[in-house]
C-alpha positions as CSV (number, residue, x, y, z in Angstrom):
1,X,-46.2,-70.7,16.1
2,X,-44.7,-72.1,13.0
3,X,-44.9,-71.2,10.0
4,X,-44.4,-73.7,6.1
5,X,-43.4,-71.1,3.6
6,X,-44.4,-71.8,-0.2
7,X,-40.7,-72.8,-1.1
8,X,-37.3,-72.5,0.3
9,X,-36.3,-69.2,0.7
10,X,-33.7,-67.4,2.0
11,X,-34.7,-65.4,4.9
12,X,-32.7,-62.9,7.2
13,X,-35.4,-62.0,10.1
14,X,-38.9,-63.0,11.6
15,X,-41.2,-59.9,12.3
16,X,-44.0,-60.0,15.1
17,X,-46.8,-58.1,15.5
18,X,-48.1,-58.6,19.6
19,X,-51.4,-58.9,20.4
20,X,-53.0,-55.4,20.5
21,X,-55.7,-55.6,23.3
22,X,-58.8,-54.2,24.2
23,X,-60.6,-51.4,25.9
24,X,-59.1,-53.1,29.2
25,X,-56.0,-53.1,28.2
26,X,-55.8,-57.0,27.8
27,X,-52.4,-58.6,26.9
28,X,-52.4,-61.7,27.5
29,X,-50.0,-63.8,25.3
30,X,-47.8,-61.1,24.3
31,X,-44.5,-62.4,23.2
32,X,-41.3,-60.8,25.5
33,X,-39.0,-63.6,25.5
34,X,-38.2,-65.3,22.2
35,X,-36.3,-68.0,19.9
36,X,-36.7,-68.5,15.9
37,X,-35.9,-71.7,14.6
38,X,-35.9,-72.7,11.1
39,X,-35.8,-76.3,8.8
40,X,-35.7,-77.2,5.7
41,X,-37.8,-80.7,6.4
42,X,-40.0,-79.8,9.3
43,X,-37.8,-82.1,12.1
44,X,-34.3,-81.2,11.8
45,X,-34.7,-77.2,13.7
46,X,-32.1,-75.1,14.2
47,X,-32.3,-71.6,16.0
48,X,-31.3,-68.9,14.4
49,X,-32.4,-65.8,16.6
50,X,-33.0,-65.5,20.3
51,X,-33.9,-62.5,22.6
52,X,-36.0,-60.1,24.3
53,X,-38.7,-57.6,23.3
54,X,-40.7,-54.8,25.2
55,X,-44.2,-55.1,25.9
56,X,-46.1,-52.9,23.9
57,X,-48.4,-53.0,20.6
58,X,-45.3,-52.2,18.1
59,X,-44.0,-54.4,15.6
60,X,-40.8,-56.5,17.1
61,X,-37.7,-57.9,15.0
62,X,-36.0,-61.2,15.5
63,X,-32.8,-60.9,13.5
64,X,-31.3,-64.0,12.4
65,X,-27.4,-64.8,13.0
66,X,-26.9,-64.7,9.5
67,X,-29.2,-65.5,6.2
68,X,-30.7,-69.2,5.9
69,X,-32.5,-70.8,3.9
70,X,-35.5,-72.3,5.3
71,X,-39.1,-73.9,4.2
72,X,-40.2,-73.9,8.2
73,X,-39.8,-71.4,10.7
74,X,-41.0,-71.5,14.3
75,X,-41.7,-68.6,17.0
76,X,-41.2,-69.7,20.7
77,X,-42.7,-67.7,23.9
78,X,-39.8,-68.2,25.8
79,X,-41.8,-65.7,28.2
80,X,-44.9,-64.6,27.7
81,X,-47.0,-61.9,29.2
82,X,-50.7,-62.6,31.3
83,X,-53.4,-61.1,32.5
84,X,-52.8,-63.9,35.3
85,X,-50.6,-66.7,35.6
86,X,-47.0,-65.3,33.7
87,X,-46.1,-67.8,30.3
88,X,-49.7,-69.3,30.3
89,X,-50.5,-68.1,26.9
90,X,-49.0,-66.9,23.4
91,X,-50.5,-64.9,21.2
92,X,-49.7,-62.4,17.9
93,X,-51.5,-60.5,15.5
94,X,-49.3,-61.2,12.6
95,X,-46.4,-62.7,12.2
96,X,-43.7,-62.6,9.2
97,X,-40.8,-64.2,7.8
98,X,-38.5,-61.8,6.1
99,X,-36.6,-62.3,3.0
100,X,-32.9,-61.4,2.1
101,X,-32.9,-58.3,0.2
């Protein structure tokens, strides 16, 4: 997923808000594995947060190393969860980049 933010903007963490389901308890896509890249022209990337998160419904954190200013940012699946075949899908209900306070 990526993300072109209005302006440049200093930003600190990306939130994620998973997929949240159905009746059948569907997940598929659900973000467990991930790495946050940001630019500031959309082809030079660097990453800036990597890690893990549980799979559930709740909002997730992806702190960054330190505060960076950024006009792109990009979510990877490193893993993903699936109904089926694991890392076939990514999904989210939201997702956020997070100013410097």
């Amino acid at each position: 997923i990526q993300l072109k933010l209005a302006e440049a903007t200093t930003l600190d963490a990306l939130r994620y808000l998973p997929r949240q389901g159905n009746a059948d308890g569907d997940s598929n896509g659900r973000v467990t594995g991930y790495r946050v890249q940001v630019s500031m022209d959309g082809s030079q990337w660097a990453t800036v947060s990597e890690g893990t998160w549980a799979d559930n419904i709740d909002w997730k954190i992806a702190p960054f190393n330190q505060p960076t200013q950024a006009l792109y940012v990009r979510l990877y699946g490193v893993t993903t969860v699936s109904n089926g075949t694991a890392n076939q899908y990514m999904s989210a209900a939201e997702v956020r980049a997070r100013g410097e306070d």
